[in-house]
C-alpha positions as CSV (number, residue, x, y, z in Angstrom):
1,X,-274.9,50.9,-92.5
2,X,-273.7,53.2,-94.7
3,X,-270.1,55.1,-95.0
4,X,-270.9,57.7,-94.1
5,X,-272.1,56.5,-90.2
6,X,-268.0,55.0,-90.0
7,X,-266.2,57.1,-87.7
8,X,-262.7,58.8,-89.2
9,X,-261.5,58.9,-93.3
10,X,-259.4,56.5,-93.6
11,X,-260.3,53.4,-96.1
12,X,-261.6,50.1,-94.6
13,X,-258.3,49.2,-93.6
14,X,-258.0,47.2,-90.2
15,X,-255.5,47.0,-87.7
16,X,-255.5,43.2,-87.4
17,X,-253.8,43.7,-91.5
18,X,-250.2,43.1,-91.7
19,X,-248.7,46.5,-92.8
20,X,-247.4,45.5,-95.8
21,X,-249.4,43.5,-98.8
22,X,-249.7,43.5,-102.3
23,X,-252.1,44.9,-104.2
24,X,-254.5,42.2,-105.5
25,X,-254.8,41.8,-109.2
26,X,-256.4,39.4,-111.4
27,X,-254.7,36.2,-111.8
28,X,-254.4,34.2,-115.1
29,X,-256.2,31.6,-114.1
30,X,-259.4,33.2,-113.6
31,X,-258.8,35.4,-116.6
32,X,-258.9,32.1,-118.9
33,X,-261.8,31.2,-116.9
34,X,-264.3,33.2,-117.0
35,X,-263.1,34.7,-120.3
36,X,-262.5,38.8,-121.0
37,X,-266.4,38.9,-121.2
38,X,-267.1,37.6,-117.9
39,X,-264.9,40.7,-116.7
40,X,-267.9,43.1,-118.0
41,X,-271.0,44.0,-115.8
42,X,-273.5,40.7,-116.2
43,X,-277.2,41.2,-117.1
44,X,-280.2,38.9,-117.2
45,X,-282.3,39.7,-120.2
46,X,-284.9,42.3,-119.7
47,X,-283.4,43.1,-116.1
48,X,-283.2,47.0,-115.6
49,X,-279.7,48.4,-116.2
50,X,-277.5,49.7,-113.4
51,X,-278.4,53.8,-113.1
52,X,-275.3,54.3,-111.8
53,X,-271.8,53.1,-111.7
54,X,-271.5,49.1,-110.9
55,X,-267.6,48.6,-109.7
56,X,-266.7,45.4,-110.6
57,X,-263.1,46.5,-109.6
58,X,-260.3,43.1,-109.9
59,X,-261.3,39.5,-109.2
60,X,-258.9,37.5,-107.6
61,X,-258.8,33.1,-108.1
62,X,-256.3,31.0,-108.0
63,X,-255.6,27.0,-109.0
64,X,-256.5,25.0,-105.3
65,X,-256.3,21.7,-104.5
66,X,-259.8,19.9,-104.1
67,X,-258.3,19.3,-100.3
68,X,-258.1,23.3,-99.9
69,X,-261.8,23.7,-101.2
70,X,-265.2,23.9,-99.2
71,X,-267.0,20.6,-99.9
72,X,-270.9,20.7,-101.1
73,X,-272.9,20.2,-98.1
74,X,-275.2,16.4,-98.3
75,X,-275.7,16.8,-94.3
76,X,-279.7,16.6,-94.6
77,X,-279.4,17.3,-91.2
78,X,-278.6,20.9,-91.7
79,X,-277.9,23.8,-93.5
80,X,-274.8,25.8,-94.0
81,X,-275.7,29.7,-93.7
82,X,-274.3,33.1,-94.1
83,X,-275.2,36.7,-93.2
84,X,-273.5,39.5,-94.5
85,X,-274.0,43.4,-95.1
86,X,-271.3,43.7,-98.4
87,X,-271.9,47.3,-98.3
88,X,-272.4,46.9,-102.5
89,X,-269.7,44.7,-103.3
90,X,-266.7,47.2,-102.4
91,X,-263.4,47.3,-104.8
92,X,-260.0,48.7,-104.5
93,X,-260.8,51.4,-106.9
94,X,-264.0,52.7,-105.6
95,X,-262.6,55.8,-104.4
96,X,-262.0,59.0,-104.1
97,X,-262.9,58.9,-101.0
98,X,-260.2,56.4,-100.0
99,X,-262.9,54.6,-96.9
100,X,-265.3,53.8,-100.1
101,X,-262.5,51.3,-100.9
102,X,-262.9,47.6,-100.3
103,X,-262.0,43.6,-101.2
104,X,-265.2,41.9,-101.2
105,X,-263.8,38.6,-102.7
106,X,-262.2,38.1,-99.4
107,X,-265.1,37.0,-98.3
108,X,-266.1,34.5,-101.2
109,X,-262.4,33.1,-100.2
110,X,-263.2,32.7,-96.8
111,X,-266.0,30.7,-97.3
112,X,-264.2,28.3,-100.0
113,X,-261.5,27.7,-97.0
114,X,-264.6,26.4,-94.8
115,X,-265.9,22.7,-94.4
116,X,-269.1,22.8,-96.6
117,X,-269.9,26.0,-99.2
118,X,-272.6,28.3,-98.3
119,X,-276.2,26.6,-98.6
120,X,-278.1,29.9,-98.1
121,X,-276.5,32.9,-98.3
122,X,-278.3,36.4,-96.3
123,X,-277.2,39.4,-98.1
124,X,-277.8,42.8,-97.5
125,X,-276.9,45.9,-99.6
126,X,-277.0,45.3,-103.0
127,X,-277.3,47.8,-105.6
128,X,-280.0,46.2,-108.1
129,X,-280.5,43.6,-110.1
130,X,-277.2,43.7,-112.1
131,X,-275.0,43.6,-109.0
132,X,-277.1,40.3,-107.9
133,X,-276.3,38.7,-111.1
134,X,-272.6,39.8,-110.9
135,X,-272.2,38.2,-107.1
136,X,-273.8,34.9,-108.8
137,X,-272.0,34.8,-111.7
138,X,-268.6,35.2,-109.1
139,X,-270.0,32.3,-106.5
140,X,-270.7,30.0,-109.5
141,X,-266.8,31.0,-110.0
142,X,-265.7,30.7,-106.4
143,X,-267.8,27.7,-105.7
144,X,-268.6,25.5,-108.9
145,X,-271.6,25.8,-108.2
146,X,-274.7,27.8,-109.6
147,X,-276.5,29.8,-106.9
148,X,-279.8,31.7,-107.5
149,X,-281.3,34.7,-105.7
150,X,-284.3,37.0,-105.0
151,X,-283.9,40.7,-104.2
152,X,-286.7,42.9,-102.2
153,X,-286.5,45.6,-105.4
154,X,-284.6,44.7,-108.2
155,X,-284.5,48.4,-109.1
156,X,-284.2,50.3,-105.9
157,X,-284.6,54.4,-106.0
158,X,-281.2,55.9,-105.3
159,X,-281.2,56.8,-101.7
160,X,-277.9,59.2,-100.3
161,X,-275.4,56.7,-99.9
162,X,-273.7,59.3,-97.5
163,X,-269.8,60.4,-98.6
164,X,-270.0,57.0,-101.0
165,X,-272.9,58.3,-102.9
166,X,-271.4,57.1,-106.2
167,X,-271.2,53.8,-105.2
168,X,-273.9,52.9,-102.9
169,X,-277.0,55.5,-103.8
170,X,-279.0,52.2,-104.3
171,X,-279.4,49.6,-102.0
172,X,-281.4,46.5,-101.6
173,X,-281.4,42.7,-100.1
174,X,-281.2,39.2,-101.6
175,X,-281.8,35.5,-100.3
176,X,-279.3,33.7,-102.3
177,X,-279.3,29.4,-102.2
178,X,-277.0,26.7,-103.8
179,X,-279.8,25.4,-106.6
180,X,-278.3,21.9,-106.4
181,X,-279.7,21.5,-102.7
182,X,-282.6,23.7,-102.9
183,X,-285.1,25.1,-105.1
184,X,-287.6,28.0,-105.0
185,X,-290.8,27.7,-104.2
186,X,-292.2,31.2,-103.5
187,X,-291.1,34.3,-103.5
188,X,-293.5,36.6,-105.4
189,X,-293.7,40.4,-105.2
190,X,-295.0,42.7,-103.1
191,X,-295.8,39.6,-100.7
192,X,-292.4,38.5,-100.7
193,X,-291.3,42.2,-98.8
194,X,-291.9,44.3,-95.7
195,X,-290.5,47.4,-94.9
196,X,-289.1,48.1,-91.4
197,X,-289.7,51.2,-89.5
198,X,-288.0,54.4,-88.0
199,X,-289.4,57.1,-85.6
200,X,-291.4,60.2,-86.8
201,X,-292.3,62.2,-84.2
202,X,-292.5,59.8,-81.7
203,X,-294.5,57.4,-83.5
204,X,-293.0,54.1,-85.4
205,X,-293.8,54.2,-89.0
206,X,-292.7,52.1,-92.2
207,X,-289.5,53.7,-93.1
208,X,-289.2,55.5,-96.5
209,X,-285.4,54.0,-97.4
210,X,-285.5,51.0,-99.9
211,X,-282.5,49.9,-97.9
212,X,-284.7,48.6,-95.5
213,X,-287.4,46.6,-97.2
214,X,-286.9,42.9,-96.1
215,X,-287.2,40.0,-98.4
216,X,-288.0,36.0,-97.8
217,X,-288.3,33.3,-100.1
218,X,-289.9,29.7,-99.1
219,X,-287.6,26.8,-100.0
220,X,-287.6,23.1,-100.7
221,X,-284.4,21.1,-99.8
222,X,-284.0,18.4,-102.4
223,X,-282.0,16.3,-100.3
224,X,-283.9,16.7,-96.9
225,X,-287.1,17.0,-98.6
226,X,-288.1,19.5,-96.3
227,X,-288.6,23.1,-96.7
228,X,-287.5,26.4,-95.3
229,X,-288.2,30.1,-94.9
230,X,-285.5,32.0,-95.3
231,X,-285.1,36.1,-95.0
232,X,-282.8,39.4,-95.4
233,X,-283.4,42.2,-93.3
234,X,-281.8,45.7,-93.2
235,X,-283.0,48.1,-90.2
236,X,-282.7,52.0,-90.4
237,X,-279.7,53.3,-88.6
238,X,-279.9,55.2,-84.8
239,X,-279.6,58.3,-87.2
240,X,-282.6,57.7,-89.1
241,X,-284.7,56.5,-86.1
242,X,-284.3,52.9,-85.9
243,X,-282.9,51.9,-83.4
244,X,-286.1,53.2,-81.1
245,X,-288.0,51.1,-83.3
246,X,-285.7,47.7,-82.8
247,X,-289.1,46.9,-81.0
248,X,-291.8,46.9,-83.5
249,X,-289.4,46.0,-86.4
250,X,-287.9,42.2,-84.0
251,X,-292.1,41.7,-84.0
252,X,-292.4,42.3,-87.8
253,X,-289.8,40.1,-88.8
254,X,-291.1,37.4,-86.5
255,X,-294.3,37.6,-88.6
256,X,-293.5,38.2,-92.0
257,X,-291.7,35.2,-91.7
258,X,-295.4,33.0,-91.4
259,X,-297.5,35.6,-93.1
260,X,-298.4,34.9,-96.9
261,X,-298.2,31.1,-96.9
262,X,-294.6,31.3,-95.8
263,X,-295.3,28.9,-93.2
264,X,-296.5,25.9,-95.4
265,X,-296.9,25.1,-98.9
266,X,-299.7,22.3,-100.8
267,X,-297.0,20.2,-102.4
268,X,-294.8,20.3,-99.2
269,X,-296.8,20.9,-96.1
270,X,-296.1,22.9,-93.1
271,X,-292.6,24.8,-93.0
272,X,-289.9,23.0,-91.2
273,X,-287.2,25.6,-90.4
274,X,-286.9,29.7,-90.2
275,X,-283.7,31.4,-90.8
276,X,-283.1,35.1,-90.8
277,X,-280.2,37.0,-91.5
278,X,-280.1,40.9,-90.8
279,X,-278.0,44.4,-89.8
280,X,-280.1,45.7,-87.0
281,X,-278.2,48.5,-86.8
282,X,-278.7,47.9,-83.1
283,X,-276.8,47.3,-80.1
284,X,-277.9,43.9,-78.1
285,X,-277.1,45.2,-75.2
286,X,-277.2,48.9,-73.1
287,X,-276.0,49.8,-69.7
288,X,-275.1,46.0,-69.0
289,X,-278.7,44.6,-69.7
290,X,-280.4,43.4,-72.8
291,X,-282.4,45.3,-75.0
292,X,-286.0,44.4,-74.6
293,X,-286.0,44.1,-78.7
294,X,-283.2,41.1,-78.3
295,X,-284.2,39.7,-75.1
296,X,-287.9,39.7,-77.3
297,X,-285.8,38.2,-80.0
298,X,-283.3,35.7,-78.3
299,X,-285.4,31.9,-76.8
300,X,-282.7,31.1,-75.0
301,X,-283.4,34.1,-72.9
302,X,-287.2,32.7,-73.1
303,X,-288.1,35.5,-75.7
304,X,-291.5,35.7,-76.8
305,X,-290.5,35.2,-81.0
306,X,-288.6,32.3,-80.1
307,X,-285.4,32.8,-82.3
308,X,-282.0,31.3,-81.7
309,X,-278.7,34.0,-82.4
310,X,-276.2,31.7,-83.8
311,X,-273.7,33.7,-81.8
312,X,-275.2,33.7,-78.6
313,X,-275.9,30.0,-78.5
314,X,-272.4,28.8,-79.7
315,X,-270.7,32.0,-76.9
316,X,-272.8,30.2,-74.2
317,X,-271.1,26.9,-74.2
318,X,-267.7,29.0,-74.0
319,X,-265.8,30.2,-70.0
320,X,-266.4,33.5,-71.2
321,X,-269.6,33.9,-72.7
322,X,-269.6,37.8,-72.6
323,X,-266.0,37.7,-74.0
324,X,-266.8,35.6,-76.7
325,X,-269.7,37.3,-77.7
326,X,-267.4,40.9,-77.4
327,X,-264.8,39.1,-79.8
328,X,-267.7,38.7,-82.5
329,X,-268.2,42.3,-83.3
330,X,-269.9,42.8,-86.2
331,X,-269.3,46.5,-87.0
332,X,-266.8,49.2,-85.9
333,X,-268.5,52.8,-85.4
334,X,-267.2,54.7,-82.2
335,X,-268.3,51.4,-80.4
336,X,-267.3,47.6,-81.4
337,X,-270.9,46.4,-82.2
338,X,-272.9,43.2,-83.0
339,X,-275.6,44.1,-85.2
340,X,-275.3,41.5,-87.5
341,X,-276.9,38.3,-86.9
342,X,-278.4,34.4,-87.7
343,X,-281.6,33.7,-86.0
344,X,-283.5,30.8,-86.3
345,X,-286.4,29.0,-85.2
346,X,-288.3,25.7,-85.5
347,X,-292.6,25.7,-85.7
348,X,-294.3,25.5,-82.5
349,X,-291.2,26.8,-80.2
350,X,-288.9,24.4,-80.7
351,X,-285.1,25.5,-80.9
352,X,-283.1,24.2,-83.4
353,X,-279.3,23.4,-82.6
354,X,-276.6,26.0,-84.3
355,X,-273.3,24.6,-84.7
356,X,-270.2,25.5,-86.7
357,X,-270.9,29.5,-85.8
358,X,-267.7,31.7,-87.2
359,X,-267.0,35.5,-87.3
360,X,-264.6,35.9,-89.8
361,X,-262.7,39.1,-89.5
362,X,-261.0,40.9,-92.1
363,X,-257.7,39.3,-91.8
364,X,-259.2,35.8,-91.6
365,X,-260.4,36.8,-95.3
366,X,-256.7,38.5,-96.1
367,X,-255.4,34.8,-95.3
368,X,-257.8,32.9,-97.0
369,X,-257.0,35.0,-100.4
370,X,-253.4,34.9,-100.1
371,X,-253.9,31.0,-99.6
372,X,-255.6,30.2,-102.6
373,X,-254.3,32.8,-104.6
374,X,-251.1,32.8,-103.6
375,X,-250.8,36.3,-105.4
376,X,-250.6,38.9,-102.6
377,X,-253.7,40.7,-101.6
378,X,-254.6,44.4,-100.4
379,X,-254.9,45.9,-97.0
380,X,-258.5,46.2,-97.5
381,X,-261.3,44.9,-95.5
382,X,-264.2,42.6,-97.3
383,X,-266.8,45.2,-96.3
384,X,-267.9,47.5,-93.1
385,X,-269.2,44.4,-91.4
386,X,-268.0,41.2,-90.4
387,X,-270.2,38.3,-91.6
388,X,-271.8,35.7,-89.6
389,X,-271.9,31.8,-90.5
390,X,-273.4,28.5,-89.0
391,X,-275.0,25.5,-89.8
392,X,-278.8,25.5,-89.0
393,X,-280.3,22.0,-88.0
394,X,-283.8,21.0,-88.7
């Protein structure tokens, strides 16, 4: 989703913010951390520079206790994962206009307020290569930990980013993973990509946005010693067709993630897990029945592709499973909407158990920052859309 498909001008602030905060600035402890170089734009050697302007906008960290902090996940029973669309890393001083405007870190503080850090991390909307490298370079920051990723273009052609142009004219999506549990084993281009369609003239056709070119990568866990396929996916918007596509796009994505060897490797064998993380851009539900693309998607509705939605599976043990799943919105537009989502599947049908499912909503990240920061923190949300976590069993 871009900015431009949010409804009213005002800047990502939420009404679940308290009314009055601080700005957040850059505290002293992360200053003599990272050093005044690690405040500059990052680059990997040879990797294409930014063709636009890459807000880096203030970082906020603050000295924690090692009881405050997210632990390294040694589970091999599972996986820590989340999905997120961080609508290119938004700061407080992307603006004018003021609903460009955002607190990404919120986020990254969320998750270090959590049980285990992030395992495998589903990103969509990145601007290029450089912004990839700056989110590492902040979660090796955040976490202690160094973290590696794969984009679907590492220099995507600018696109309109709608009234945020400036800021989000390029947009692609990563699979990030914590390199101390796992380690690459594929994820080579062009196979490593698909593109997802819109509708043109009543037809379903691959969509011409870079935006919405998926990305996987296969993975071994070092301390399961088993491996997994994981992927990022980004839909075209009802505006640009793709919601009458949610069809043909739920069957791609069910078999990019096999095609191309993705489904077993030599040195490891057959693949033991499938985790996707995407903005479908599309409702689950219409006129109080499921969309045929979810009920396709969702096994625990006996859906042909198998998958299980994080969210659905932890709102049907709940007394109100519709309320629960209402409270996990993902996206405000004229509508509260869950678009974004964790699916995952085992070979052969099988559904794995999802536990430890969380929502976090923009004040949930305002507290988190204010608690380890302890600096004050601005009204602004972490991005349009709310994130979605779990931890994925094998």
């Amino acid at each position: 989703m871009t900015r431009s498909s949010r409804t009213g001008g005002a800047p990502r602030r939420r009404a679940e913010h308290p009314a009055a905060r601080r700005r957040a600035r850059l505290t002293p402890a992360l200053t003599a951390a990272l050093g005044a170089g690690a405040l500059a734009l990052p680059l990997l050697a040879g990797a294409p520079a930014a063709a636009g302007p890459v807000q880096t906008g203030p970082v906020q960290a603050g000295p924690v206790t090692a009881a405050e902090e997210a632990r390294p996940n040694d589970d091999p029973g599972l996986l820590q994962v989340y999905d997120a669309n961080v609508e290119n890393l938004p700061t407080t001083d992307e603006r004018p206009p003021e609903q460009c405007a955002g607190d990404w870190h919120d986020l990254m503080y969320y998750m270090r307020t959590q049980e285990l850090k992030p395992d495998v991390y589903l990103v969509q909307q990145l601007s290029d290569r450089a912004q990839l490298d700056l989110l590492l370079d902040r979660m090796r920051t955040h976490f202690g930990e160094e973290y590696a990723g794969v984009l679907a273009e590492d220099d995507p052609k600018p696109k309109t980013g709608g009234e945020c142009d400036a800021f989000k004219k390029r947009q692609t999506n990563a699979v990030i993973w914590r390199t101390d549990r796992l380690e690459l084993v594929k994820s080579a281009s062009p196979a490593n990509r698909w593109q997802a369609q819109n509708e043109v003239g009543g037809v379903c056709v691959n969509n011409d946005q870079p935006r919405t070119k998926g990305v996987k990568a296969l993975l071994h866990d070092k301390v399961a010693d088993r491996t997994v396929t994981a992927a990022s996916f980004h839909w075209p918007t009802m505006g640009h067709g793709g919601d009458a596509c949610a069809d043909s796009n739920t069957g791609e994505l069910s078999n990019e993630l096999t095609e191309d060897g993705y489904d077993s490797d030599p040195a490891h064998g057959a693949t033991d897990l499938y985790v996707a993380g995407g903005d479908t851009n599309a409702h689950d539900r219409r006129d109080g029945a499921w969309r045929t693309w979810y009920e396709a998607a969702n096994g625990d509705l006996g859906g042909k592709y198998g998958f299980r939605d994080a969210v659905y599976a932890h709102c049907a043990a709940q007394a109100d499973p519709a309320g629960c799943r209402a409270d996990r919105w993902t996206l405000e537009t004229s509508a509260l909407r869950r678009v974004d989502y964790v699916l995952a599947r085992k070979p052969g049908g099988a559904l794995p158990r999802i536990s430890g499912t969380v929502v976090p909503t923009f004040a949930d990240g305002d507290r988190a920052d204010e608690e380890l920061t302890d600096d004050g923190d601005s009204p602004l949300g972490y991005s349009d859309h709310r994130a979605v976590g779990a931890r994925v069993h094998y």
